[in-house]
Residue, then its C-alpha position, 0 to 999 in steps of 0.5 A: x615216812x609217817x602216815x601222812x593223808x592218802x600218800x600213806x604208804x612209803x617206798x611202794x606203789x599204792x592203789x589209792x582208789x577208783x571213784x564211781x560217781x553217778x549224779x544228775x544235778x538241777x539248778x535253781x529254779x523259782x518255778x518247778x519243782x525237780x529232783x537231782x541225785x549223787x552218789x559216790x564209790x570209793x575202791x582202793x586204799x584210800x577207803x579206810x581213810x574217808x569212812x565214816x562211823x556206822x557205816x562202810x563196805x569193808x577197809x578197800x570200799x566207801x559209800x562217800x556219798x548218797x543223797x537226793x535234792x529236790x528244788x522247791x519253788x520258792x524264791x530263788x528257787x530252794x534246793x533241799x538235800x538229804x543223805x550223805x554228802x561230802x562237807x562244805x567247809x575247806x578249800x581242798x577237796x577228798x578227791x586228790x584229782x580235784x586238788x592244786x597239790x598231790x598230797x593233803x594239807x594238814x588243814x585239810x587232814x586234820x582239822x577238817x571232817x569229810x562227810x556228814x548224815x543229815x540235811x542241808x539247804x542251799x539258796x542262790x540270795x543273788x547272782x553271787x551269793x550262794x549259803x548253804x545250812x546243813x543239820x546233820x548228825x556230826x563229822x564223818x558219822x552216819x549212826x549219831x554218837x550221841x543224842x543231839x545235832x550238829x550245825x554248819x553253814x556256809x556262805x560263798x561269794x563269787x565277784x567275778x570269775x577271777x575271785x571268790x570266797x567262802x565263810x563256814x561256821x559250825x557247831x555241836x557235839x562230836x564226842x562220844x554219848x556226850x550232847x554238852x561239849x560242842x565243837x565250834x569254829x569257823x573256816x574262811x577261804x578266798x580264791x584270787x585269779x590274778x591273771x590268766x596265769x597266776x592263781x593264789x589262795x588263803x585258807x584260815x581256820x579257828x576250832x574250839x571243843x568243850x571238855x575235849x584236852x587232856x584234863x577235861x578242859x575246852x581246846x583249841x587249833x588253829x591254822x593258816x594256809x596258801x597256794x600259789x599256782x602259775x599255769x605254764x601252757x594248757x599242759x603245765x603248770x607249778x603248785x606250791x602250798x604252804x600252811x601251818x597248824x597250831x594244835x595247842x592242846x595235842x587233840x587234833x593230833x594225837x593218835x587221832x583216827x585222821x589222815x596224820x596221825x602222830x604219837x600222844x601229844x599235849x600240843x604241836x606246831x606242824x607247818x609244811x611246804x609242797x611243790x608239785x609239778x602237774x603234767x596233762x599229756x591228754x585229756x583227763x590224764x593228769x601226772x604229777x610229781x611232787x616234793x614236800x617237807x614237813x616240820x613238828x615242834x614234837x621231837x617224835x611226830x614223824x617216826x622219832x623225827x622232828x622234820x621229812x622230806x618226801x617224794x612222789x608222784x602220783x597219776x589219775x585219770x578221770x573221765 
């Protein structure tokens, strides 16, 4: 099996990791001033992957998050955070328990950053409007690898309890002692409860990078995904997830320092489907076990192979 997110390890038992997390959160508020923190430990195998450069406690140890907010009273009510935080672009999340699906998306795993070093402000505009500007010093660095800042915001609507959706864009320099070539692009999700049941989501994503293929031009990814999810009882449910990534120019792909790293590549197609069953005997036990097939238009992208099919099971417990 090829490298593919935190399920990297093929035909043995992985200790993916133990997350310490210490926060105080605070809410908006238009007439006090208060302070909050967070703080997040990654242990286990899966720390090599979320690390972010200039900073990390060794290959089995991450400092996912470190940061402080503070409320200011104005308006609404102004949160202002600053230190490291994990990145408010994308539906799924770093941390597998918090996810529909056992194992990543390729949205998730290669089109999208994990953590950024810098500050981000958030404002509550209404009751269902939330937006959020981050300034920062890049994707997945603490050290800045080059002399100027990145950019992101993001805006999430929540109608009502049953839909919501968020809108990123982003922008700025990624590369290496380079301030010119900027990354850019936007990411777009919606979340629809259809009934008590049945939950559906779509993801899409578009990404743009100055200088970046192979013969020093600008290029470009694309990708679209979604999630089904029926919930049998307060113990089951089923989760499907289907998505496709069109990276045109190999450079999301290819031998990246990311969760799927595949062979050198000017470009490929990457589309997978995932069908995991979750299981909750007890509260905060979470089991579940899962099939998914992949598909490259590289004839070599998965250990010589065009196509995988995999299987696993993964358990987590959170309290």
């Amino acid at each position: 099996m090829a490298e593919r997110g935190f399920d990297a390890k093929a035909d043995q038992f992985m200790a993916n990791k133990l997350v310490l997390r210490i926060d105080h959160a605070v809410d908006y508020s238009a007439f006090d001033w208060k302070a909050a923190y967070s703080a997040k430990l990654i242990f286990g195998q899966d720390a090599e992957f979320t690390q972010a450069a200039g900073l990390n406690l060794g290959n089995q140890g991450d400092l996912f998050e470190a940061n402080v907010t503070v409320n200011v009273p104005v308006g609404n009510g102004l949160k202002v955070l600053m230190g490291k935080f994990g990145t408010t672009m994308g539906y799924e999340s770093t941390f597998t328990e918090e996810n529909f699906n056992w194992s990543a998306g390729n949205q998730w795993a290669v089109l999208e950053p994990f953590t950024h070093t810098g500050v981000m402000l958030s404002y509550q505009a209404t009751p269902e409007l939330e937006v959020k500007a981050t300034i920062m010093n890049g994707w997945d660095v603490v050290a800045d690898n080059n002399s100027a800042k990145s950019y992101m915001g993001t805006a999430t609507y929540t109608v009502n309890d049953s839909l919501s959706m968020a809108l990123t864009g982003f922008g700025g320099p990624e590369q290496d002692a380079n301030s010119s070539n900027w990354r850019k692009g936007v990411d777009f999700w919606i979340d629809d409860k259809f009934t008590p049941k049945v939950e559906g989501v779509v993801q899409l994503d578009y990404g743009a990078e100055d200088g970046a293929d192979a013969n020093g031009k600008k290029a470009e990814w694309c990708g679209v995904g979604g999630w089904l999810v029926y919930t049998i009882n307060t113990k089951w449910n089923v989760a499907t997830r289907a998505d496709y990534v069109k990276d045109n120019d190999g450079v999301r792909t290819s031998d990246a320092p990311s969760l799927a790293p595949f062979p050198a590549n000017n470009g490929q197609e990457l589309t997978s489907v995932t069908l995991t069953l979750n299981y909750k005997p007890v509260d905060g036990l979470r089991i579940a076990p899962e099939l998914r097939w992949d598909h490259s238009s590289l004839n070599t992208a998965f250990d010589g192979h065009d196509s995988q099919v995999t299987m696993g099971m993964g358990a987590a417990y959170s309290y």
